[in-house]
N, C-alpha and C positions, 0 to 999 in steps of 0.2 A: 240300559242300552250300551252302556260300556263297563265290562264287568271288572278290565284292567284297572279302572278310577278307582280306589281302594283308600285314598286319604287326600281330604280336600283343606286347603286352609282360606280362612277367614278373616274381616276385621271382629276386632269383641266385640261392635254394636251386633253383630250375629251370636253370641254366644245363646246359654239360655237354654229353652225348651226347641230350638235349632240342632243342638246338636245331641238330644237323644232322638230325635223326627229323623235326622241323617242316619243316627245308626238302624234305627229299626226299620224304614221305607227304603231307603237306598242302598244299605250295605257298604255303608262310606263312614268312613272315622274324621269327621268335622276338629282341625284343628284351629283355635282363635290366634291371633297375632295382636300381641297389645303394647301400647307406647309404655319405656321406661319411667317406672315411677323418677318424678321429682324432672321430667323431660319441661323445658318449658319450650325451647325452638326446636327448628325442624328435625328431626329423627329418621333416619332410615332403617325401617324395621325387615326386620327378617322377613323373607318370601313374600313378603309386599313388593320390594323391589321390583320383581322380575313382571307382575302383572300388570305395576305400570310402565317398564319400558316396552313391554309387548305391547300395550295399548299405544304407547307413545309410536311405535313402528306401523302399527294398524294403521295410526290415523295420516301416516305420511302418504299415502294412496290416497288419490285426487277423487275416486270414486266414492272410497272410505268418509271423508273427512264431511259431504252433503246426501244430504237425501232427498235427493232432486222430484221422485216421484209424486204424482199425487192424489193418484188410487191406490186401493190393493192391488188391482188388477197386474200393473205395472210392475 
């Protein structure tokens, strides 16, 4: 459905049989992002970053943040 998505990244609990099902169904090159060996506190890894401050931005939106519904309908 979006043909421009051409390389997605991942945490490594994705890795695996993940990322040859990405190449062959999707047409998407599955990159993992994994903590520096010998890491014992927090680490900010590479292009992790950016989807949790996007999340972090999402959730600022008062709509965003519950989900007030309590059908599908709705």
């Amino acid at each position: 459905m979006q043909p421009q998505i051409t390389q997605v990244w991942a945490d490594s609990a994705y890795g695996g049989q993940l990322i040859n099902w990405s190449g062959s169904f999707l047409n998407m090159t599955l990159k993992t992002v994994s903590r520096p060996r010998g890491a014992k506190a927090f680490v900010v890894l590479p292009r992790r970053w950016k989807v949790e401050r996007t999340l972090g931005w999402i959730m600022k939106a008062r709509r965003n943040v519950r989900d007030c519904e309590r059908l599908p309908q709705h």
